[in-house]
C-alpha positions in Angstrom: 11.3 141.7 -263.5 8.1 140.7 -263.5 9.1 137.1 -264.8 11.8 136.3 -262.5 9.4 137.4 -259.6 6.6 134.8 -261.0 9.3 132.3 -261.4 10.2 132.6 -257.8 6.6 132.6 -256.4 6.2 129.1 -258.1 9.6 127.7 -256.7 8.8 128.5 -253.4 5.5 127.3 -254.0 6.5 124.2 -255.4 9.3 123.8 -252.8 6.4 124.3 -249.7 4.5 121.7 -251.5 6.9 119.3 -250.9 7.8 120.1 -247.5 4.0 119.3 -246.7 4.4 116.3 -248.3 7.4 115.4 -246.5 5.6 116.4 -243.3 2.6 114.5 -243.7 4.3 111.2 -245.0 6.3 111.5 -241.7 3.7 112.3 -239.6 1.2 109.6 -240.9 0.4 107.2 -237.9 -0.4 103.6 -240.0 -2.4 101.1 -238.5 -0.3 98.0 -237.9 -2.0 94.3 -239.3 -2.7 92.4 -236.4 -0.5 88.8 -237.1 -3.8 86.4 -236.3 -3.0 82.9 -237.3 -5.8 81.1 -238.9 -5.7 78.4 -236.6 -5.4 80.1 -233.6 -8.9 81.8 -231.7 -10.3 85.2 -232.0 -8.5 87.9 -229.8 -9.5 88.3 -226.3 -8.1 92.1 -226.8 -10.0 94.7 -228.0 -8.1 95.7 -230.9 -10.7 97.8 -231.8 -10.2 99.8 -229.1 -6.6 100.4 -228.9 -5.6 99.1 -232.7 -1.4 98.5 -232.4 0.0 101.6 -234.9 3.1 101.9 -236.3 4.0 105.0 -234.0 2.1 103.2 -230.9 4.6 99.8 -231.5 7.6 102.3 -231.5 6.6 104.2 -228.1 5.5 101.0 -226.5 9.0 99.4 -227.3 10.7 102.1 -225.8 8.9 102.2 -223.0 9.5 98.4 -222.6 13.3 98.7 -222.9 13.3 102.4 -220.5 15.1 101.6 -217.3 13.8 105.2 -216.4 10.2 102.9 -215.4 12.0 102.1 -212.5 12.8 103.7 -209.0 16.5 103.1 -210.1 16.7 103.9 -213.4 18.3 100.8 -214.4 15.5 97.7 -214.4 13.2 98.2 -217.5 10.4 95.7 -217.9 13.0 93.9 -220.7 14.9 93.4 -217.9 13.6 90.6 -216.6 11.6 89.6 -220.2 14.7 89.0 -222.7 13.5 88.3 -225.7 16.2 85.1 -226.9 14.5 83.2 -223.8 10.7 83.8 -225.0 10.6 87.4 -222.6 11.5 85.4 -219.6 14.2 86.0 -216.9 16.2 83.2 -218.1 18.1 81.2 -215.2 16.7 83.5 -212.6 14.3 81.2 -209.8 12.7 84.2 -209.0 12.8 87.8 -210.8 15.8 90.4 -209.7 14.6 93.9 -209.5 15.4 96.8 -208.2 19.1 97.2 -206.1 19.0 93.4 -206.5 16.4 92.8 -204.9 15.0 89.3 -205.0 10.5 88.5 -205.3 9.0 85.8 -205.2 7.9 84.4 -208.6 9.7 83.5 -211.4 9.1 85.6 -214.9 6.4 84.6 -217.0 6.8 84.6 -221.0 5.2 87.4 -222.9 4.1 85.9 -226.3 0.1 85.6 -227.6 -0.9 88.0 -225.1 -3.5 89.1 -226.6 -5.5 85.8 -226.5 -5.4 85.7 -222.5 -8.1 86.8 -220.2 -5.4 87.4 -217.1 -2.5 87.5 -216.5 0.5 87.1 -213.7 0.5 83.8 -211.7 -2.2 84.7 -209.8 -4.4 86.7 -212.2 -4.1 89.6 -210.4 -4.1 91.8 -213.9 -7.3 91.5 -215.6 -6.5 93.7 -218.6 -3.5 94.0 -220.4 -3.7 97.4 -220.3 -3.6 97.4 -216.7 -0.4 94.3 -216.1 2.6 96.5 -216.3 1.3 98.5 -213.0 1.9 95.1 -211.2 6.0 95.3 -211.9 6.5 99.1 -212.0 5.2 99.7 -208.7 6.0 96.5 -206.9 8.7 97.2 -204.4 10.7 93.9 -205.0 10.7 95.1 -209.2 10.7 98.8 -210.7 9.7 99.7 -207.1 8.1 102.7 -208.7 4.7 105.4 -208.6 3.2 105.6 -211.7 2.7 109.6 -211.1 6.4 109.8 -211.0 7.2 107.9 -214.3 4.5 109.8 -215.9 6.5 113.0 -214.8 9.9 111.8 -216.0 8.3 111.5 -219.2 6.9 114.6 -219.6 10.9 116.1 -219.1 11.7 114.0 -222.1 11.3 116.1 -224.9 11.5 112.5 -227.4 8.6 111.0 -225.5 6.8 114.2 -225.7 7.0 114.0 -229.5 6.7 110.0 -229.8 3.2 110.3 -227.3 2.2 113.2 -230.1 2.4 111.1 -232.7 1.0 107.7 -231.4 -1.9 109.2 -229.8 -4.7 111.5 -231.2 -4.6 113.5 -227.9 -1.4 113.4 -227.7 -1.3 113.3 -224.3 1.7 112.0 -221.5 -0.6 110.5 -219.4 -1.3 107.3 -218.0 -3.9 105.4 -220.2 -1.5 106.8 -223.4 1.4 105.2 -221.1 0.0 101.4 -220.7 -2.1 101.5 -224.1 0.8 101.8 -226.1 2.7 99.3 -223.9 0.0 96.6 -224.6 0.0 97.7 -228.2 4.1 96.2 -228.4 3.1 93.0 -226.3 0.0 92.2 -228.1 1.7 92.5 -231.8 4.1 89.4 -229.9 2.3 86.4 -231.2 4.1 82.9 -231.5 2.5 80.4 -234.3 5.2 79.7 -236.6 6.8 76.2 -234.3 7.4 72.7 -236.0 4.3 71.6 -234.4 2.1 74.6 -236.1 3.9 73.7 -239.9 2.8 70.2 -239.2 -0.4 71.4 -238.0 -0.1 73.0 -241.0 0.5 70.2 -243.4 3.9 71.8 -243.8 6.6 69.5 -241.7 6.3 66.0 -240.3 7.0 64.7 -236.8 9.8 62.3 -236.2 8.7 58.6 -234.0 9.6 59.8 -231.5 7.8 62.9 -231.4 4.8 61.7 -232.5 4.9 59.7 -229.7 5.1 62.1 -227.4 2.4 63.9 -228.9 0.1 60.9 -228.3 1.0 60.8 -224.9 0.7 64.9 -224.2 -2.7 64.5 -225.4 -3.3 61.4 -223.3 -1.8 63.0 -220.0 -1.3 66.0 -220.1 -3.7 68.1 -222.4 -6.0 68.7 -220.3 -5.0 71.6 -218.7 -2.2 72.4 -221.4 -5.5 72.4 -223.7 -6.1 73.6 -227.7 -3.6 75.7 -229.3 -2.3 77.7 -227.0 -1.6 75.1 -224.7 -3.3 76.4 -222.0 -6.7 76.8 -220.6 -6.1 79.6 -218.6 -7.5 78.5 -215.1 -5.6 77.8 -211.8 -4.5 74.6 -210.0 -2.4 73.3 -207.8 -0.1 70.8 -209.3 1.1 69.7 -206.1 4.1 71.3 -205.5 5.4 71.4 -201.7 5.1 74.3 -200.4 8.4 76.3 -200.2 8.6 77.9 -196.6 10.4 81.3 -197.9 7.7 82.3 -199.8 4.6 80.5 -199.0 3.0 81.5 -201.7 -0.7 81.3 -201.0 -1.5 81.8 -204.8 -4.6 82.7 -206.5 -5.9 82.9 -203.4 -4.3 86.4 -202.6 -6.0 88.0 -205.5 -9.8 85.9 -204.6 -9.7 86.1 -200.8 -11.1 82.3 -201.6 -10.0 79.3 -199.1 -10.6 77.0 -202.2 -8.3 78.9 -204.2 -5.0 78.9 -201.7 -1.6 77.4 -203.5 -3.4 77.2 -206.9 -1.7 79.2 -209.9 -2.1 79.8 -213.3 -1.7 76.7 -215.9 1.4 78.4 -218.1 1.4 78.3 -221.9 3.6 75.5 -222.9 4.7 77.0 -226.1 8.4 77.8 -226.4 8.9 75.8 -223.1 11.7 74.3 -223.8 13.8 77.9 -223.9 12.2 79.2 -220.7 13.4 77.4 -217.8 13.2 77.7 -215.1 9.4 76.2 -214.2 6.7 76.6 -212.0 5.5 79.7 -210.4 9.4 79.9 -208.1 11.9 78.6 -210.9 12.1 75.4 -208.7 12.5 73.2 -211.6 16.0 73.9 -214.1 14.7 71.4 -216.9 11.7 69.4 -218.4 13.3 66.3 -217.2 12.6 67.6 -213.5 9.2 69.4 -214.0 8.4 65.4 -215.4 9.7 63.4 -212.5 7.8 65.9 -210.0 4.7 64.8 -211.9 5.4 61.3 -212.2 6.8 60.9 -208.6 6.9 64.5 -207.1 3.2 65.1 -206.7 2.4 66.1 -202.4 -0.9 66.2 -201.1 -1.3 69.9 -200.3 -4.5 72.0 -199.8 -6.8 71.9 -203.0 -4.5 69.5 -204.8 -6.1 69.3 -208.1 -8.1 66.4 -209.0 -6.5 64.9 -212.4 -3.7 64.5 -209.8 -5.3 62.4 -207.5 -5.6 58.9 -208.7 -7.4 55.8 -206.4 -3.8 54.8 -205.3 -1.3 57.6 -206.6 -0.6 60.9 -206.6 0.5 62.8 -210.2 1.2 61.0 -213.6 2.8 58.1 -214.1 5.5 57.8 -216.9 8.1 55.8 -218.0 12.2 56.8 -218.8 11.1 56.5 -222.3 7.6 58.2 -221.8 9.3 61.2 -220.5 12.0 61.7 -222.9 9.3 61.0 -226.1 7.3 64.0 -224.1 10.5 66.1 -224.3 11.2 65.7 -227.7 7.4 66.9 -228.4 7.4 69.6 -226.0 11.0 70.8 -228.2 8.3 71.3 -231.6 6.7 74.2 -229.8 10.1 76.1 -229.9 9.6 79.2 -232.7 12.7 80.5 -233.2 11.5 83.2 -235.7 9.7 84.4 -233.1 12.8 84.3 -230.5 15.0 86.2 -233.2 12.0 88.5 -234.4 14.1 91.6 -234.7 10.8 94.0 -234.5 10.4 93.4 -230.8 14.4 93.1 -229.7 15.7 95.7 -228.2 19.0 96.8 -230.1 
């Protein structure tokens, strides 16, 4: 009797042994390798202080794709950042949020994230951590409180248990909320174009788009500047001045009279996919965003001055100029990165 007792003690032993196992493998939160491309520059995030988790990615994903964000129920912030189109709202001049309503600015991209300073058109967010309250509580988005999203999340018994296991404090709150949003947008980097695996040594550019890259660097690179094709300050590219919005521009976020009707120079990588252009989604193709600059150009408050030649306005190009751009501007197109299955929402 005495055996068989024993024999039982170890099983169950043995058998709780596993089930701790089983727990703790689950349970375990692993840190996620940050994707930094050699040639690209050192984070601007602190990944330090909010290092993207496996657990983190997973809540921040479903919170990206949760139409619950919204007043509605129905616009999530994938809504109007599909994936296939480089996280833009592809076709849309200007965003569609809530009951269909209509803003005023088209979608910006979400890719390299975590190499910007700030962020919306007008740099209005100065922390990634802080960008998503600009869409969830703007009346023409998610047209949402962030107290009430917070709440609506504390009903959900699955968030309850995801926030538990992405988070030491395991807390529904707000910082918990945004953190593990920024930790799925800033795992969303884009380096892996033609023009990188040429960069690269790894591809070669055809005539025509080496041309194009001669004359990017000639007239264009310096505001689309270094690799991420951007140097992330605001100008006005002389674009007339669209009476249904007037957008006054950076200048709503400064207060500055020298800042009115400038905007932030947009990353140019995976262009090509995320029409439409400028700040409204006035322009539907590259061919148009090039004819504004080569013949488009007005003279409006704090025009910038690489626009202003002695007697022009803009850039000049040729027919042949402008379709040799084109063709370089298609090399920054990384459709591993469009089709990255990680950060879709199905």
């Amino acid at each position: 009797m005495n055996k068989v007792f024993l024999f039982l003690v170890l099983i169950l032993f043995f058998a709780c042994r596993g089930e701790e196992n089983t727990y703790v493998e689950i349970s375990e939160n692993k840190k996620l390798d940050f994707p930094q491309p050699d040639f690209f520059p050192q984070p601007v995030y602190n990944l330090e202080e909010n290092p993207p988790t496996e657990k983190g990615f997973e809540l921040g994903k479903k919170l990206f794709y949760d139409g619950r964000l919204s007043s509605t129920g129905v616009i999530s912030c994938g809504f109007c950042h599909v994936q296939e189109f480089s996280f833009t709202h592809h076709t849309h001049e200007v965003s569609h949020g809530v009951d269909g309503a209509l803003g005023t600015r088209n979608a910006q991209p979400l890719m390299n994230l975590a190499y910007f300073e700030e962020f919306s058109w007008d740099g209005a967010a100065q922390h990634l951590d802080s960008f998503s309250i600009i869409p969830i509580t703007t009346d023409t988005e998610m047209n949402e409180t962030v107290s009430n999203v917070i709440n609506k999340l504390k009903s959900d018994q699955v968030y309850s248990e995801l926030f538990a296991e992405a988070f030491n404090n395991g807390e529904v709150n707000t910082q918990n909320m945004f953190r593990a949003l920024s930790q799925f947008m800033v795992m969303m980097v884009s380096a892996d174009t033609k023009y990188d695996k040429v960069l690269e040594g790894n591809s070669v550019f055809s005539e025509e788009e080496s041309a194009g890259q001669s004359l990017f660097e000639a007239k264009c690179a310096s505001c689309h500047k270094g690799i991420l094709f951007t140097d992330q300050s605001y100008r006005n590219n002389g674009l007339s001045i669209d009476p249904r919005y007037n957008d006054i521009g950076r200048e709503r976020v400064t207060g500055l009279e020298e800042d009115k009707y400038k905007f932030k120079v947009p990353t140019l990588r995976n262009i090509a996919v995320s029409l439409p252009y400028m700040h409204d989604g006035r322009f539907q193709s590259l061919k148009e965003v090039l004819d504004h600059y080569d013949s488009g150009v007005e003279p409006t408050q704090n025009l910038d001055p690489s626009l202003q030649q002695e007697n022009n306005l803009g850039i000049s190009l040729t027919e042949t100029e402008k379709n040799q751009l084109i063709s370089f501007l298609n090399t920054l197109t990384d459709d591993n990165f469009l089709l990255d299955r990680r950060f879709s929402e199905f």
